[in-house]
C-alpha positions in Angstrom: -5.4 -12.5 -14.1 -5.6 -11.7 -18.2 -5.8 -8.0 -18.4 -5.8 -5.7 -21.5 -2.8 -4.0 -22.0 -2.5 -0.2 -20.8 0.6 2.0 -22.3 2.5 2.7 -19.1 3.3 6.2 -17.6 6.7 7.7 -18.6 9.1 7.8 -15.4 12.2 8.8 -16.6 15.7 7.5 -16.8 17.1 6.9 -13.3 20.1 8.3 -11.5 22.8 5.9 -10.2 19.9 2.7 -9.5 21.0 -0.3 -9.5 19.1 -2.8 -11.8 16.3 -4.9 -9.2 16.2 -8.6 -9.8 12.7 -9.7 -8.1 13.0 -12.8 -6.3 11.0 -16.0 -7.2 8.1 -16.7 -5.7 6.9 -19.9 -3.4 6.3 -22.8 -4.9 3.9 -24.3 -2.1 0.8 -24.3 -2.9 -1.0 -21.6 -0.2 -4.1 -21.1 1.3 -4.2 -17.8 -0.9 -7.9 -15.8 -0.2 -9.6 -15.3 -3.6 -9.5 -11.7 -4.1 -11.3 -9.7 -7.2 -9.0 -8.1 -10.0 -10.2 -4.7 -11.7 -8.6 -4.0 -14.8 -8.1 -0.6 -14.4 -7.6 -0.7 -18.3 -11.7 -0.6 -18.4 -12.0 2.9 -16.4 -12.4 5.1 -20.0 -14.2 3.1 -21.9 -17.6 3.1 -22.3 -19.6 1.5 -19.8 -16.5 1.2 -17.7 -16.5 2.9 -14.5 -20.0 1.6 -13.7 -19.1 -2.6 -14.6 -15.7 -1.8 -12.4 -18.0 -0.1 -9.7 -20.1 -2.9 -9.8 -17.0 -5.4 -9.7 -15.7 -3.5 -7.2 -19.0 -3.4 -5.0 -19.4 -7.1 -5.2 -16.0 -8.0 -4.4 -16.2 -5.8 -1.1 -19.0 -7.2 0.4 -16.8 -10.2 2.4 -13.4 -8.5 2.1 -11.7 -5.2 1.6 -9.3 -6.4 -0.1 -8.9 -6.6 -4.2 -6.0 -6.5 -6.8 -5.8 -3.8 -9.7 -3.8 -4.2 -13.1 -3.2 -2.0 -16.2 -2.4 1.0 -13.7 0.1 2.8 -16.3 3.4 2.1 -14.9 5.5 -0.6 -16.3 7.5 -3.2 -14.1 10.2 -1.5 -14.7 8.8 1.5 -13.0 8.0 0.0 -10.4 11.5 -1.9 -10.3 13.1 0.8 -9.7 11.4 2.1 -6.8 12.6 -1.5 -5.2 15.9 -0.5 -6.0 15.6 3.0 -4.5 14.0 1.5 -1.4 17.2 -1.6 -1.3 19.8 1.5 -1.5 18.0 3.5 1.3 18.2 0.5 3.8 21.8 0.1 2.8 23.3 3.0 4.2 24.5 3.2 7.2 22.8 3.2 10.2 24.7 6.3 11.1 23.2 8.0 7.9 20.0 6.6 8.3 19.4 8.0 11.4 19.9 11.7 10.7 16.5 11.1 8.4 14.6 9.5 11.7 10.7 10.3 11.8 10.3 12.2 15.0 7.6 9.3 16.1 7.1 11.0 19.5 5.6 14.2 17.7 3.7 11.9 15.8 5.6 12.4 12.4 5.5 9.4 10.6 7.8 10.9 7.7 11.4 9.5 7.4 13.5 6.5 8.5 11.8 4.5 11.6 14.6 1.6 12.7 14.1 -1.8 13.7 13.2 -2.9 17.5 10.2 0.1 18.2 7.7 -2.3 18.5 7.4 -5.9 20.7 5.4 -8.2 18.7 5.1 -10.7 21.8 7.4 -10.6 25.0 11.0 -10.4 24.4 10.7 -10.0 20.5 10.8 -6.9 19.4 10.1 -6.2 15.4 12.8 -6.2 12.4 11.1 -3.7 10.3 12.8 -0.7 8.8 10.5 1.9 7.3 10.9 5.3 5.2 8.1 7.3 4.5 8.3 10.0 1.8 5.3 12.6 2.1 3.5 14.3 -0.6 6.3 16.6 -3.0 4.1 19.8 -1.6 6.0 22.6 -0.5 4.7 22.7 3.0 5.9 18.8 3.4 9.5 19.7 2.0 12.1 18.4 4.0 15.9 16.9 3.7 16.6 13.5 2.4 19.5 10.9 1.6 21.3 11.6 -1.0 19.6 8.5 -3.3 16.1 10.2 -2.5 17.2 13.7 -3.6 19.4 12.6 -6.7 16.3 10.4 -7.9 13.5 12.6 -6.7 12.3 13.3 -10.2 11.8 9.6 -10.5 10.3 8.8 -6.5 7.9 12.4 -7.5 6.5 11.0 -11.1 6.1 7.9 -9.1 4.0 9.3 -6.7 2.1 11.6 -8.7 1.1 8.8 -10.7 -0.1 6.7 -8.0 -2.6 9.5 -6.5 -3.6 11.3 -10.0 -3.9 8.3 -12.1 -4.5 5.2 -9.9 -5.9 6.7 -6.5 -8.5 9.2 -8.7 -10.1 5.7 -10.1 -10.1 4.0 -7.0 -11.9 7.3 -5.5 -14.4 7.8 -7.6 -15.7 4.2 -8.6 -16.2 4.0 -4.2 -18.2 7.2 -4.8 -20.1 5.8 -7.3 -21.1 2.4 -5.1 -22.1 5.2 -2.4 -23.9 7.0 -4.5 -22.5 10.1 -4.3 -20.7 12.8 -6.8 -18.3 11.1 -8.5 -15.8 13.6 -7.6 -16.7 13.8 -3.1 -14.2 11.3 -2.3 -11.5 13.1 -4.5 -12.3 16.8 -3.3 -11.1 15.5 0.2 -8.0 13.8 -1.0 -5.9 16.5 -3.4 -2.8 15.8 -3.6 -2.0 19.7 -3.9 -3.7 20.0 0.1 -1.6 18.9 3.4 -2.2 15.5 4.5 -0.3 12.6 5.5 -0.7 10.5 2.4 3.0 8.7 1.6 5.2 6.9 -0.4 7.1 3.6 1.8 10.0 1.9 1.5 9.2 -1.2 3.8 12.1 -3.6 4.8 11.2 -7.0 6.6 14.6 -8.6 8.0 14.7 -12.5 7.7 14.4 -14.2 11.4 15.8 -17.5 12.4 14.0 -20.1 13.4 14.4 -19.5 17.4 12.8 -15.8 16.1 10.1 -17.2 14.3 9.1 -19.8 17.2 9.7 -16.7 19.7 7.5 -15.0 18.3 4.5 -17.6 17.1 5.5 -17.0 13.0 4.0 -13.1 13.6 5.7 -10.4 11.9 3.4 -8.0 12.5 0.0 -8.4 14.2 -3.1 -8.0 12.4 -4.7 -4.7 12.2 -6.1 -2.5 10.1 -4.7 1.0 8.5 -5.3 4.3 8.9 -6.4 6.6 6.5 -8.5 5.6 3.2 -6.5 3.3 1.0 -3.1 1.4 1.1 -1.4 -0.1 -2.1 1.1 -2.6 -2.1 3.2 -3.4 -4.8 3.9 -6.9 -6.0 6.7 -8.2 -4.0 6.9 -12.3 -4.8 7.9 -13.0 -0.6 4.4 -14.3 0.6 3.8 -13.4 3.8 0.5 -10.6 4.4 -2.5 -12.4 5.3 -5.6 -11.3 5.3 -8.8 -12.2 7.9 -11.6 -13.6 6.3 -15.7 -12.8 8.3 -15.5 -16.1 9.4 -12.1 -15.5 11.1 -9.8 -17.8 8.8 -6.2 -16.3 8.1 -5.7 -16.5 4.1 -2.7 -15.7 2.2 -2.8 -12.6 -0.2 -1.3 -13.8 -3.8 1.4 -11.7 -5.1 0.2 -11.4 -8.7 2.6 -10.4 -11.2 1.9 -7.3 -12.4 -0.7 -5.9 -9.9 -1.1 -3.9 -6.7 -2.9 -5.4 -3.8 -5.8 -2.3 -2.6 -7.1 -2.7 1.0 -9.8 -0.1 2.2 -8.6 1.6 5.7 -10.3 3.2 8.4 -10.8 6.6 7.0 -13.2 5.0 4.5 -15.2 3.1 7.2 -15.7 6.2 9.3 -16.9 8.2 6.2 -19.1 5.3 5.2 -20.7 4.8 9.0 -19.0 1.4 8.6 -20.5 0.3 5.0 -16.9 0.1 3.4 -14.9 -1.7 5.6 -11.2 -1.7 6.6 -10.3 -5.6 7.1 -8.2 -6.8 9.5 -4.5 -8.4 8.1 -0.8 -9.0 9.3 2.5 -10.4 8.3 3.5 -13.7 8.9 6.6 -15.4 8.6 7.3 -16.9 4.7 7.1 -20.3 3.6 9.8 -22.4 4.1 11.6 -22.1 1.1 11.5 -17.8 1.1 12.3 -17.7 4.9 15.7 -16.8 4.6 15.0 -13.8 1.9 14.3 -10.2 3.4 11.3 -9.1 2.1 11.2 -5.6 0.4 8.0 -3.5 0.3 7.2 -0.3 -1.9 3.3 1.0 -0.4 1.6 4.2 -1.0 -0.7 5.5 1.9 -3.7 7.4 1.0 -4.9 9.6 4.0 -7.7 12.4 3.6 -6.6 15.9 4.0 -6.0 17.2 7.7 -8.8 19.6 7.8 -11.5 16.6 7.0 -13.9 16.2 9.5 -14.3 12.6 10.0 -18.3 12.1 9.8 -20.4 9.5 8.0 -21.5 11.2 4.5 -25.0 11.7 3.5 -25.8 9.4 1.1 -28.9 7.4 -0.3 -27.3 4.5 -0.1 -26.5 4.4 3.7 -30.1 6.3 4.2 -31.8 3.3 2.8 -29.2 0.6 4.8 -30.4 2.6 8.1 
């Protein structure tokens, strides 16, 4: 995991956050899946965008799933949207509530609560989730207090991720297609309505009656909508991901990098050549089973007036 250093993106000083003190990781020595790195350090020089794509094609022919480092945001950056996300899911439920995404209109944006989903018979999930849309006038909408206070910070944040990390990401896949290396970011703009967003994700801890109850799953395995999902570092191991020949391997939580998986969106586009792989969330090893595990994700979705049709490409013309 060596990686050239990158000067990180300037956030800004934060507004009534609490320092983040990331837990340790497992010391058992995992199954972990052996996932590609791209040093996104490498995009400007010269040469670079086409050894990434390269690294990038290879690595996604058994998997879609691969790390990235040198994104331009420090740890610190990112530290802090850990603490935002800790000091959302400590209000009170009371509070929480009057942010609630209106699931039944299919609005995924705002606070969704524990227990909405039974992950076998009798359990029901401990998940809380809050989803911040894209900071576009026609996704405004009220937020806690620690959200509004701190948007400045939560906005550069997310700005970052789409301009800086998600543009990369976009147009090295357009290059291993074969297409213009800007068609994958003409349909993704962060300035146009769609339902990329920001997540706070909160895993309770379960006792072991839970865990048993509910065969160690967390969340079942599936894949994601839309075209990309990042997950932050976060040391509680517990996202798996399933390999072509069906084996469950752990996902490492490197220090200092973002987990990438490719989501659905992309397979439809690609007439299945980039494929969204199949994951879930398992209960933590033994000695991280009693820590909650937070999650800070960004969800990259395509914008709402995309057609979802394979592209014309060479590439998938000569693949049949």
């Amino acid at each position: 995991m060596a990686t050239l250093a990158q000067t990180p993106a300037t956030i800004g000083p934060s507004t009534e956050i609490p320092t983040y003190h990331q837990v340790p990781e497992t010391s058992l020595d995992l199954d972990w899946a052996d996932l590609a790195t791209l040093d996104l350090s490498q995009f400007d020089l010269p040469g670079g965008k086409t050894r990434l794509a390269t690294q990038l094609f290879d690595a996604i022919q058994n998997i879609g799933f691969f790390y990235i480092t040198n994104f331009g945001l420090s740890q610190e950056d990112v530290d802090q949207q850990f603490s935002i996300g800790q000091q959302i899911f400590k209000l009170p439920i009371e509070e929480k509530l009057k942010f609630r995404a209106e699931l039944e209109n299919g609005d995924y944006n705002g606070y969704k609560p524990t227990g909405l989903r039974e992950i076998s018979p009798g359990v029901f999930d401990k998940t809380e989730i809050f989803n911040i849309p894209k900071f576009i006038p026609a996704l405004e909408r009220p937020q806690p207090d620690i959200v509004s206070q701190n948007r400045p910070i939560i906005e550069s944040f997310a700005r970052h991720i789409h301009e800086n990390i998600v543009r990369k990401l976009l147009i090295l896949l357009a290059i291993i297609i074969e297409l213009p290396e800007d068609y994958f970011l003409n349909v993704h703009r962060y300035e146009e309505k769609s339902d990329c967003h920001l997540r706070y994700m909160k895993y309770h801890r379960r006792s072991e009656e839970e865990n048993e109850r509910a065969a160690g799953i967390w969340s079942k395995g599936h894949t994601d909508f839309g075209s990309l999902t990042l997950l932050f570092r976060q040391p509680v191991a517990a996202l798996q991901v399933r390999t072509p020949e069906g084996e469950w391997k752990w996902v490492k939580p490197y220090p200092e990098s973002i987990t990438v998986n490719l989501a659905d969106s992309l397979q439809f586009l690609t007439n299945g050549f980039l494929e969204s792989s199949i994951h879930r969330v398992v209960a933590p090893p033994p000695d991280q089973r009693d820590i909650d595990r937070l999650g800070v994700l960004y969800f990259v979705r395509p914008e709402d007036n995309l057609e979802l049709r394979p592209v014309v490409s060479e590439l998938l013309h000569r693949l049949g």
